[in-house]
C-alpha positions in Angstrom: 0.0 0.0 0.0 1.8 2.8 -1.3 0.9 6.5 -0.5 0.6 7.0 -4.3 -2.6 5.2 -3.9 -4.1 7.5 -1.9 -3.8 10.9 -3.6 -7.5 11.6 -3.9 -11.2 11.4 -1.8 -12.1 9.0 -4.7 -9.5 6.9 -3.8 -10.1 6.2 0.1 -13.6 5.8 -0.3 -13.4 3.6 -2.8 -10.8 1.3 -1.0 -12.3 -1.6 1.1 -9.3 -1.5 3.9 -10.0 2.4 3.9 -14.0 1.6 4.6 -13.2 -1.1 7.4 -11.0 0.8 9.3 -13.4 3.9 9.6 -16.2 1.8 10.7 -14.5 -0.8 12.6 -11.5 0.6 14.6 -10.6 -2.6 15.9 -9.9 -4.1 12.1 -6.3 -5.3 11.2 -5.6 -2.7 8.6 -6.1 -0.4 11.9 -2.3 0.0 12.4 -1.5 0.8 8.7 -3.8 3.5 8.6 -2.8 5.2 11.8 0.9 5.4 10.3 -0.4 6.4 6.9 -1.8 9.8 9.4 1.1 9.8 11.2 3.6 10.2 8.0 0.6 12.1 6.0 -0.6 14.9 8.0 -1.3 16.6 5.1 -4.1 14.5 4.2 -6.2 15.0 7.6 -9.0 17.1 5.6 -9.5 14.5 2.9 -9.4 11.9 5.2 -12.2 13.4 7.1 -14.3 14.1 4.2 -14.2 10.6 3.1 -15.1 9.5 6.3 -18.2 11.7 6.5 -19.1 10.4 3.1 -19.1 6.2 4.6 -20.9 7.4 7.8 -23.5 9.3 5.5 -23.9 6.3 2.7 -24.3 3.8 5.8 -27.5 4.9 6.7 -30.4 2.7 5.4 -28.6 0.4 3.4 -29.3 -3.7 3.7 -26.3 -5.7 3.8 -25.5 -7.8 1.0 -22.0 -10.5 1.1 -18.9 -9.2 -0.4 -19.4 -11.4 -3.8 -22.6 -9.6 -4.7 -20.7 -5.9 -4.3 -18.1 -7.1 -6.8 -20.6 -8.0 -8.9 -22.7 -4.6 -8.4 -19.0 -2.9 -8.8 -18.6 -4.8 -12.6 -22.4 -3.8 -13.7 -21.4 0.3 -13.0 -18.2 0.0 -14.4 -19.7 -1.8 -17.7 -22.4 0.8 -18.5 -20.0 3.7 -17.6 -17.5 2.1 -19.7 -20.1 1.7 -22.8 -21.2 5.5 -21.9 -24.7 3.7 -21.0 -24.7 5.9 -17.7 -26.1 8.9 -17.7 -27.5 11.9 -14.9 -31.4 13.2 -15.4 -31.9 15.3 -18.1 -28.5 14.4 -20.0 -27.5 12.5 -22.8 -25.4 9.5 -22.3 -21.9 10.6 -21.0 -19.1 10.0 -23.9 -16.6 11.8 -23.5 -13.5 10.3 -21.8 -12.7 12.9 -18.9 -16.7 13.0 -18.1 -16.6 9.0 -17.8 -14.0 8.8 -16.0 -14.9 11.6 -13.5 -18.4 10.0 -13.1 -16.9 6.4 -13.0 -15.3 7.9 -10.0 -18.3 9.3 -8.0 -20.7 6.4 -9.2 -18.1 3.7 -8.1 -18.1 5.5 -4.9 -21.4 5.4 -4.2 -22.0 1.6 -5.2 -19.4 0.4 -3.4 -20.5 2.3 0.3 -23.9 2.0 -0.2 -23.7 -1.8 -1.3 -20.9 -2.9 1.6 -21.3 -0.4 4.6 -24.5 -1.7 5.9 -23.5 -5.0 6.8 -20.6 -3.4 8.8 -22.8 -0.8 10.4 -25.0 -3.6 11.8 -21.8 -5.5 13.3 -20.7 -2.8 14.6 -23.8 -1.3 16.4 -25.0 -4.5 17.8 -21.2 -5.1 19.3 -21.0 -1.4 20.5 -24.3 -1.7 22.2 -23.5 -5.2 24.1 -19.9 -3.9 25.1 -21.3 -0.9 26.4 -23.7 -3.0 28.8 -20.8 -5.3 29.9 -19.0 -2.1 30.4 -21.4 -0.3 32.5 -21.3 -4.2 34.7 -17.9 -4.4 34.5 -17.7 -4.5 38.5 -19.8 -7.6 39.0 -19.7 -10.9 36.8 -21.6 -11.1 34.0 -24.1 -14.7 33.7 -24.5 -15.8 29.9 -27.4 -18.1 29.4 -27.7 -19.5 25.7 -30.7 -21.6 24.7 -30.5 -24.4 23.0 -30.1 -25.0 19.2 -33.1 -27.0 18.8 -35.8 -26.1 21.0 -36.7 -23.3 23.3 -35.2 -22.8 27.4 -36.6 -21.3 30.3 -34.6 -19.8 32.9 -35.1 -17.7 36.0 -33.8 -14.7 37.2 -32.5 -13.9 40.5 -35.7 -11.5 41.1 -38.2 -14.3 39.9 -39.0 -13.5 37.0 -38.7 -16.0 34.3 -37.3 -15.4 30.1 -38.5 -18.6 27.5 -35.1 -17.8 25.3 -35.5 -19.0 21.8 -33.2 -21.6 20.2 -30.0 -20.2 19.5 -30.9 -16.9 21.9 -28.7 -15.3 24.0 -29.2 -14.0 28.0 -26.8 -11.3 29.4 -27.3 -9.8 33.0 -25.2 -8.9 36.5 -25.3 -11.9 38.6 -27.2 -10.6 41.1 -29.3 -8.5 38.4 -29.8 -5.3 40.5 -27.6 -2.5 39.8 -26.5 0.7 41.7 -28.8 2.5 40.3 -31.5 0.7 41.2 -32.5 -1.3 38.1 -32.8 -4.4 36.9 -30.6 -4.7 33.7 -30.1 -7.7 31.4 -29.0 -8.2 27.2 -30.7 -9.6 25.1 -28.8 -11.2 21.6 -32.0 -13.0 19.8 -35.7 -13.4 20.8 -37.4 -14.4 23.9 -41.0 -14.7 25.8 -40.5 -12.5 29.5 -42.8 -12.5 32.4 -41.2 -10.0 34.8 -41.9 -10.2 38.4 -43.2 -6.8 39.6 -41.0 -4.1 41.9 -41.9 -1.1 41.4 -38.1 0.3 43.4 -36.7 -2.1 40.5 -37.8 -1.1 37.3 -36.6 -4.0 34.7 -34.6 -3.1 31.7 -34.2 -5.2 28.1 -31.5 -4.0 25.8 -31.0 -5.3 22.4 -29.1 -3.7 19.7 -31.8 -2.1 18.5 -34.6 -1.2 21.0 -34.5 -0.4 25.1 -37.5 -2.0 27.1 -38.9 -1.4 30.5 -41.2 -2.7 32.5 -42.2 -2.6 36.3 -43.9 -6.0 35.9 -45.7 -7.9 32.8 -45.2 -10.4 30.3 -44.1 -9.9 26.8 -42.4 -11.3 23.3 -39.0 -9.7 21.7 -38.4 -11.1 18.3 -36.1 -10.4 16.0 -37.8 -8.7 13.4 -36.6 -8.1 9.4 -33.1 -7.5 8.6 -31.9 -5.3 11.9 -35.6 -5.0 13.2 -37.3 -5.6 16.5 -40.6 -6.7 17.1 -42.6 -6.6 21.2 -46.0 -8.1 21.7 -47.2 -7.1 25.0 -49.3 -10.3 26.6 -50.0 -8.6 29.6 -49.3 -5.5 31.7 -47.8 -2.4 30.1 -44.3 -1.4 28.8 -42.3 1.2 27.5 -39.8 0.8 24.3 -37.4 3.3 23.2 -34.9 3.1 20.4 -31.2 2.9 21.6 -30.6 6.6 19.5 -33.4 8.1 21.9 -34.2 7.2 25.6 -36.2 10.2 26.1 -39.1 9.8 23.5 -40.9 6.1 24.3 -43.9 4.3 23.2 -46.5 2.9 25.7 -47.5 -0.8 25.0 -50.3 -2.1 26.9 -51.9 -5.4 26.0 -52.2 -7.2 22.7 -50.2 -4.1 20.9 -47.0 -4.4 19.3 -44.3 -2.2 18.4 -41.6 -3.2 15.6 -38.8 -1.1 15.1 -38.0 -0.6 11.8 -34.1 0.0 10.6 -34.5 1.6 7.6 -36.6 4.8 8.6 -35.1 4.2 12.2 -38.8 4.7 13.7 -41.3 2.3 16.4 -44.5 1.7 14.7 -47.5 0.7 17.2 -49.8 -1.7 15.4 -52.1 -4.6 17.1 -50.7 -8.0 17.3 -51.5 -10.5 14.6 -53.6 -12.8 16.9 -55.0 -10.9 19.8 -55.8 -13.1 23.0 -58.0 -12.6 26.0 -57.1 -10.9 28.4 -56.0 -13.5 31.9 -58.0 -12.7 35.2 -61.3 -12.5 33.1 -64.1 -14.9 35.0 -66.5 -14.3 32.2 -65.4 -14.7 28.7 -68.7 -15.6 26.8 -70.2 -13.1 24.2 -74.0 -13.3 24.3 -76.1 -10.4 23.2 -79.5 -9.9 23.0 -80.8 -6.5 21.5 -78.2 -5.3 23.2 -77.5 -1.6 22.4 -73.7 -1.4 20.7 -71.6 0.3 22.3 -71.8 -2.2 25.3 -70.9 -4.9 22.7 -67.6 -2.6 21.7 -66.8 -1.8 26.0 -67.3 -5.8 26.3 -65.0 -6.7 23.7 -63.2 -4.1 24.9 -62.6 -5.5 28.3 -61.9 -9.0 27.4 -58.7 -8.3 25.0 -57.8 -4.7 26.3 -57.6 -3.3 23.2 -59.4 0.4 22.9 -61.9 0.0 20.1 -63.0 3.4 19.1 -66.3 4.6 17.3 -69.0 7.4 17.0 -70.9 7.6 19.7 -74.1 9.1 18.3 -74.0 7.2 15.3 -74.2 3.8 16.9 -76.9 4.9 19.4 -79.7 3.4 17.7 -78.1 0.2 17.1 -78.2 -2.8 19.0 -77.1 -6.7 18.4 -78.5 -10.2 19.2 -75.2 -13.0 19.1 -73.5 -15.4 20.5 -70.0 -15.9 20.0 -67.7 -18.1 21.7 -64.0 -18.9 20.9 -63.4 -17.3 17.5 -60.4 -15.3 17.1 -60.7 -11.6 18.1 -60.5 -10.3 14.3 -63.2 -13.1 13.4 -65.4 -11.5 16.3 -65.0 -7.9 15.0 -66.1 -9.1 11.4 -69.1 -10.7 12.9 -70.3 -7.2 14.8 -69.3 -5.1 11.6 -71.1 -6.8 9.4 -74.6 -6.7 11.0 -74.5 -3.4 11.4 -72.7 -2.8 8.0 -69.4 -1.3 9.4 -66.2 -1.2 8.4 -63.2 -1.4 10.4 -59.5 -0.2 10.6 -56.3 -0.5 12.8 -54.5 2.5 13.5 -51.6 2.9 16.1 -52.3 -0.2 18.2 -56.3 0.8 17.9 -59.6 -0.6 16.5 -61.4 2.4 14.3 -64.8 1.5 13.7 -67.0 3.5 10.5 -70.3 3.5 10.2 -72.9 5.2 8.8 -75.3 4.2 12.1 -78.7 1.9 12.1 -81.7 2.9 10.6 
């Protein structure tokens, strides 16, 4: 690796030792380039552009192995090479010095945008998980992993109890309360909590993505598309923040989800696929008779605690005669809506109803 190779911002960005280094300081070619500073302090600007380029090109990209960038790489360089590559609102570039300039930037761009995302993820989930065995690094750490083929239940010191799934991985201070009066633990994979309650001990999930906490409930983490995250709530209520922003959370309560999406970087609420009823309920049977509509809605309500939310006065004058017994919640919703010829939506964790009213 000469220093002749490294005369322009073209030329770092588009060299794959370069890239590693910048977003993984532990990588081997870490010792070559802090002598390449050392001996070219000259370069300091450039090299600080072309890292804001990789951090910038990083975002949002889906990680792809390092067969399929070469392969990306070749299709560029064959359609700039054939002047087949052109910007909106131009002819097809020709002439040598406007191919070659454009090879540069499009090359650039492929290469980051097709590569940097796998290391981004690497490096985010290992920066999160060091950073908790950092913050523990006075008491010893307990590692649980569950098994390959089939899911393990553990308990915690406090009681509470996690279902990993196969292949999951459990990370928490041996005696699981901290100093600052928390209960902390890691989570690398997917698993089912029920969380003993203590209100002086809030309890804390961390994964590489999202930051859960409870006082005391059950629910699901999952490991959701690409770097995604998804929590179903079965009972209680929880609140999930993305690791990039403690302060703004999202209430769960039960039967709502949230799945945290990598691309747009955002928690979207939503209701979970197959709602259940609600535990503690003595009474689950559905039978109406004539029985105005909005206590069918409250009932329903009630039994899966999941806000169903109409127009008062235009349900008034209807009322409904059924019985229902153990179809799924979606499959009782269909029933009501259509004998009253209503339509219904979910929006933010929450059952719209529309309807024009009974006549």
């Amino acid at each position: 690796m000469g220093n002749e190779l490294y005369n322009s911002l073209e030329d770092l960005v588009f060299s794959r030792s370069f890239r590693n280094w910048v977003l993984n300081e532990n990588t081997p070619e870490a010792d070559f380039w802090s002598g390449w500073l050392a001996e070219n302090p000259d370069k300091h600007p450039m090299v600080n552009q072309a890292k804001a380029i990789i951090y910038a090109l990083q975002l949002n990209l889906r990680p792809l192995p390092e067969e399929t960038v070469e392969r990306e790489i070749g299709k560029v360089l064959q359609k700039l090479h054939e002047g087949r590559f052109s910007l909106p609102g131009e002819e097809p570039l020709r002439r040598a010095r406007s191919v070659t300039r454009l090879w540069r930037i499009a090359a650039v761009v492929a290469v980051v945008a097709i590569g940097a995302w796998s290391l981004h993820l690497h490096r985010t989930h290992r920066d999160v998980l060091q950073t908790f065995l950092a913050d523990h690094k006075a008491t010893p750490i307990v590692q649980h992993t569950g098994r390959t083929d089939s899911t393990h239940t553990l308990t915690l010191p406090d009681g509470s109890t996690v279902m990993l799934t196969p292949g999951s991985r459990l990370y928490y201070p041996e005696k699981l309360l901290t100093s600052g009066h928390r209960r902390e633990v890691y989570l690398d994979g997917g698993g089912f909590f029920d969380i003993a309650h203590n209100a002086v001990y809030p309890f804390y999930v961390y994964t590489h993505s999202v930051v859960t906490k409870v006082l005391g409930t059950s629910f699901r983490i999952s490991p959701g598309t690409g770097a995604g995250t998804i929590i179903t709530v079965a009972s209680g209520k929880i609140s999930v923040y993305r690791n990039s922003d403690l302060a703004d959370g999202i209430i769960l309560t039960p039967n709502q989800r949230i799945t945290y999406d990598p691309a747009r970087d955002r928690l979207d609420r939503s209701i979970a696929d197959e709602p259940q009823q609600l535990a503690g309920n003595a009474d689950t049977s559905l039978v109406f008779n004539g029985t105005p509509l909005a206590t069918v809605f409250h009932r329903l309500q009630s039994l899966y605690g999941i806000t169903i939310l109409y127009d008062e006065e235009a349900v008034s004058g209807c009322s409904l005669s059924v019985t229902m017994g153990n179809e799924p919640f979606y499959e009782k919703l269909n029933i009501i809506c259509k004998a009253i010829d209503a339509t219904y939506e979910s929006i933010d964790g929450q059952i719209v109803i529309t309807t024009r009213g009974c006549k």
